[in-house]
C-alpha positions in Angstrom: 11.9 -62.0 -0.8 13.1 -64.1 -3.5 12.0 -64.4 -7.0 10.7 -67.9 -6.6 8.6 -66.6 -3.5 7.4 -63.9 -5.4 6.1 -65.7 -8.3 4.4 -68.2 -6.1 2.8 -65.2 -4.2 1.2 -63.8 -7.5 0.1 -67.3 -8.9 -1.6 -67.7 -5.7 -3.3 -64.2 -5.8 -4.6 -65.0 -8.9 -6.4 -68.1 -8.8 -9.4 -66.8 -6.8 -10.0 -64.2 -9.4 -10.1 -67.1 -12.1 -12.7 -68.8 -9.7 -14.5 -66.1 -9.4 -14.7 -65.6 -13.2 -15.8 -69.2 -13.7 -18.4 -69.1 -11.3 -20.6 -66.4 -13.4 -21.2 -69.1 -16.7 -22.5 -71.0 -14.5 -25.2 -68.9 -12.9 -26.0 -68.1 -16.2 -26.3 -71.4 -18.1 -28.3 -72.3 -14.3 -31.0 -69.3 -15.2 -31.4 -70.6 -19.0 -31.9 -73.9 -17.5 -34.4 -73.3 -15.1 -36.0 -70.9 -17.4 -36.6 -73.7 -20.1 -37.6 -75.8 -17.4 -40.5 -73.4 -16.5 -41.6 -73.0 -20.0 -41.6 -77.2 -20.8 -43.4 -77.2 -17.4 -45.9 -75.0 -18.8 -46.2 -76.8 -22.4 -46.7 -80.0 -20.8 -49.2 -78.6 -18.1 -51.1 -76.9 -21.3 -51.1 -80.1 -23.4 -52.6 -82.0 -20.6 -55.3 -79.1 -20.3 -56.8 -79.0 -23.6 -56.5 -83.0 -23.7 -58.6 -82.9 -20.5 -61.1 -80.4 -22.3 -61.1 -82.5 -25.2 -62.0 -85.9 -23.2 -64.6 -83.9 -21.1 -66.4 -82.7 -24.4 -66.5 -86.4 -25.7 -67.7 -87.3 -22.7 -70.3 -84.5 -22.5 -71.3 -84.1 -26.3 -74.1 -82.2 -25.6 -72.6 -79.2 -24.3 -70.9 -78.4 -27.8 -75.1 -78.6 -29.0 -76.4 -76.3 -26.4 -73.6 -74.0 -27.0 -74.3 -74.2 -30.6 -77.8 -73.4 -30.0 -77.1 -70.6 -28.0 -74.5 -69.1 -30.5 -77.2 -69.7 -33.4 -79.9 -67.7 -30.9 -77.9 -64.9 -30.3 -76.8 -64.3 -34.0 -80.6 -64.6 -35.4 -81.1 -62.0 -32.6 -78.4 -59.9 -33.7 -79.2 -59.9 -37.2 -83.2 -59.0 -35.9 -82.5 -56.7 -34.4 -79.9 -55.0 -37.1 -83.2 -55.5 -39.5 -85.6 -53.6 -36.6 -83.6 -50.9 -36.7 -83.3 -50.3 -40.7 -86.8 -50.5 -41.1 -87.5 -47.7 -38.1 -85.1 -46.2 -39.5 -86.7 -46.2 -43.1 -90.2 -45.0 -40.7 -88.4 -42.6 -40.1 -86.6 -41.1 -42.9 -89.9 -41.1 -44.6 -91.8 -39.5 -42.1 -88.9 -36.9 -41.9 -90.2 -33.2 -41.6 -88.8 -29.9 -40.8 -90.5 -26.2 -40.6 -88.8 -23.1 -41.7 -88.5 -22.1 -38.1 -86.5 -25.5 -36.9 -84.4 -24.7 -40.3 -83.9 -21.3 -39.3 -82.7 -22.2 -35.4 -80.1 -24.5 -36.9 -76.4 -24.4 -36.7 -75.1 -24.3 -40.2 -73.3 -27.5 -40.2 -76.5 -28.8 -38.5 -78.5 -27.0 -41.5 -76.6 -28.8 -44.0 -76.7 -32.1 -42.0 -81.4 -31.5 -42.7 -80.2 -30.9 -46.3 -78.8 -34.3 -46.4 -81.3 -35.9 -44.7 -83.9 -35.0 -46.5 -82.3 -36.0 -49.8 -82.1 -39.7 -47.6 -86.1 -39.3 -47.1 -86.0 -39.1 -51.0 -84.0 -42.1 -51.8 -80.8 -41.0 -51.5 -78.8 -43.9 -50.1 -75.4 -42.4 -50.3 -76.3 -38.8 -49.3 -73.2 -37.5 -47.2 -72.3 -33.8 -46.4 -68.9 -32.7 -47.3 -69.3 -29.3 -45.7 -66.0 -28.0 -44.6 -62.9 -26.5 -45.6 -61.9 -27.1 -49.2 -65.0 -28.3 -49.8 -64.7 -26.3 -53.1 -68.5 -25.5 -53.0 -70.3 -28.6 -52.3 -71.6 -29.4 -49.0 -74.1 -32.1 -49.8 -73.9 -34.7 -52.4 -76.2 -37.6 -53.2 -77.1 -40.2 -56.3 -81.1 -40.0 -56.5 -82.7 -43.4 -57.4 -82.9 -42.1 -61.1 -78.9 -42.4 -61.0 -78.8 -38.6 -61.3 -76.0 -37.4 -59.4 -76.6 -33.9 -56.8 -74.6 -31.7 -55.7 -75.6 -29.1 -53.3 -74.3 -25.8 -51.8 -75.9 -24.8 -48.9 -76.7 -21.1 -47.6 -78.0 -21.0 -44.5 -79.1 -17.5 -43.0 -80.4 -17.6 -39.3 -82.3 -14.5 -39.7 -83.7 -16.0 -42.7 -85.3 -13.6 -45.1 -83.8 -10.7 -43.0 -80.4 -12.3 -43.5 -77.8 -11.3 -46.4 -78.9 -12.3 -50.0 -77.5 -14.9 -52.0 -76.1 -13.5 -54.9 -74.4 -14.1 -58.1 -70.8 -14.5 -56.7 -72.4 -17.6 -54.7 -73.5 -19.1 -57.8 -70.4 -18.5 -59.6 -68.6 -20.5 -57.5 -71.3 -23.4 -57.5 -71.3 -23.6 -61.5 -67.2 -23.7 -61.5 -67.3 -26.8 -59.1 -70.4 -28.6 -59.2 -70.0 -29.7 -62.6 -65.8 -30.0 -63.7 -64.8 -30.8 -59.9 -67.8 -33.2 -58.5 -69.0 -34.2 -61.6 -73.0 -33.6 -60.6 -75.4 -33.9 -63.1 -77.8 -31.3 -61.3 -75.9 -28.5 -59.4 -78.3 -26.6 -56.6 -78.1 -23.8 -54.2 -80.3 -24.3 -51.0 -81.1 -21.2 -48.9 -83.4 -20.2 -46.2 -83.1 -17.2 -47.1 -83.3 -14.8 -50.3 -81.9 -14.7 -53.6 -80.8 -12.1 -55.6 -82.9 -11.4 -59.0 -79.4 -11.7 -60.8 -78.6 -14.5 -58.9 -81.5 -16.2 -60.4 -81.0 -15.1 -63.8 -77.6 -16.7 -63.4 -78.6 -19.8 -62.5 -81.4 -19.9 -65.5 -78.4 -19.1 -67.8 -76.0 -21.9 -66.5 -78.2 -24.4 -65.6 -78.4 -24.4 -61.8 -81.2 -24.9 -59.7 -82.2 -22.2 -56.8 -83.9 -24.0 -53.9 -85.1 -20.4 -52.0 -87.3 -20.1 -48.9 -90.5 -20.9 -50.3 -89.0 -24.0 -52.6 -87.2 -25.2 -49.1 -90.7 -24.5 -47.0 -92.5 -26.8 -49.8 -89.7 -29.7 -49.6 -88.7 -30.1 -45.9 -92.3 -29.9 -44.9 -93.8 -32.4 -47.1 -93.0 -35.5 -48.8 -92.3 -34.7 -52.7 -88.8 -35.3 -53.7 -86.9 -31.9 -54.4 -86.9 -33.4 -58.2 -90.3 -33.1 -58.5 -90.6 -29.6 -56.9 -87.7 -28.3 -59.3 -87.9 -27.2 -63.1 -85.8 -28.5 -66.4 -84.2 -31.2 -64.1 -82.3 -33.5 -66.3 -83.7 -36.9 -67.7 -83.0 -40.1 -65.7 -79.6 -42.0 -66.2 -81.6 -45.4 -65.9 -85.4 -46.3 -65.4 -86.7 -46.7 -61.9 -89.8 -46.9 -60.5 -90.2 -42.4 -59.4 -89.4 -41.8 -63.1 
């Protein structure tokens, strides 16, 4: 073969190839085409929509009223309804009362969750429990409506008085948190259980307050605030009306 043949037998096998090559562009730019077709199909079809919603609600002006009315309705419900609730609530909280033998059934997370809510029955808005690990020796705090700030270490014993004593190591750690840590104003120990003579004596000494069996008994059951059932309590931050 000669070298004129030859070189016309490789142009020739290459053309297809550059066909080929040119044909794939054009799929492409044919995709992007039809796919911004698609979307200004869409646009246009969703203009003419909301114009068409637009004209009916001109047309039919009352419909924006009754929905109005409707959306006024359920949000006076609503808000009803949110009142209902905080004033059973409120019922409740005030009419909240437990006996020693519901305190001593209790779980001790459960036990401290009474604890709190009887500081709520008192007027404690902001009572929360903080039980838990690293809790560094609070497990209930609260601001009573005299501004006075509580904190609370609970102790609950199911066996009550048959359960373990609380002693002075319990307190120790109460009077090195309550104070520097959370900053309480009145530091307390609750128990349903007993306490330890030297317990008590520490507590006298440092300032903390022992809420025992019979203290507990006289607070969960009826409806004094613990500040009223305790001794020496400090004076209110500001006046109120339980001062």
């Amino acid at each position: 073969m000669s070298p004129r043949a030859r070189k016309g037998r490789a142009a020739s096998t290459r053309r297809p190839s550059a066909r080929r090559r040119s044909r794939r562009p054009d799929k492409r730019r044919q995709r992007a085409d039809d796919r911004l077709t698609g979307f200004l199909v869409a646009a246009v079809l969703g203009i003419a929509l909301v114009v068409a919603v637009i004209n009916w609600l001109l047309v039919h002006w009352w419909f924006l009223i009754v929905i109005g009315v409707l959306a006024v309705m359920t949000g006076g419900g609503w808000v009803h309804r949110k009142r209902q609730r905080a004033r059973w609530e409120a019922v409740r909280a005030q009419g909240l009362r437990y006996g020693l033998s519901q305190l001593d059934a209790l779980h001790h997370s459960r036990f401290e969750d009474a604890v709190r809510d009887l500081m709520r029955r008192d007027g404690c808005r902001d009572a929360v429990r903080v039980g838990g690990s690293g809790d560094l020796g609070a497990d209930v705090k609260a601001t009573d409506p005299a501004g006075r700030r509580w904190v609370i270490q609970c102790k609950h014993r199911r066996n009550g008085l048959a359960g373990s004593a609380v002693g002075t190591p319990d307190l120790q750690v109460l009077n090195g948190t309550a104070r520097q840590v959370h900053g309480a104003d009145i530091a307390v120990i609750v128990t349903n259980g007993r306490v330890t003579a030297p317990a008590v004596a520490f507590a006298e000494q440092q300032r903390l307050h022992v809420v025992d069996r019979h203290t507990l008994a006289a607070w969960a059951s009826g409806s004094r605030p613990l500040w009223e059932l305790l001794r020496a309590v400090p004076p209110p931050r500001k006046p109120n009306s339980l001062s």
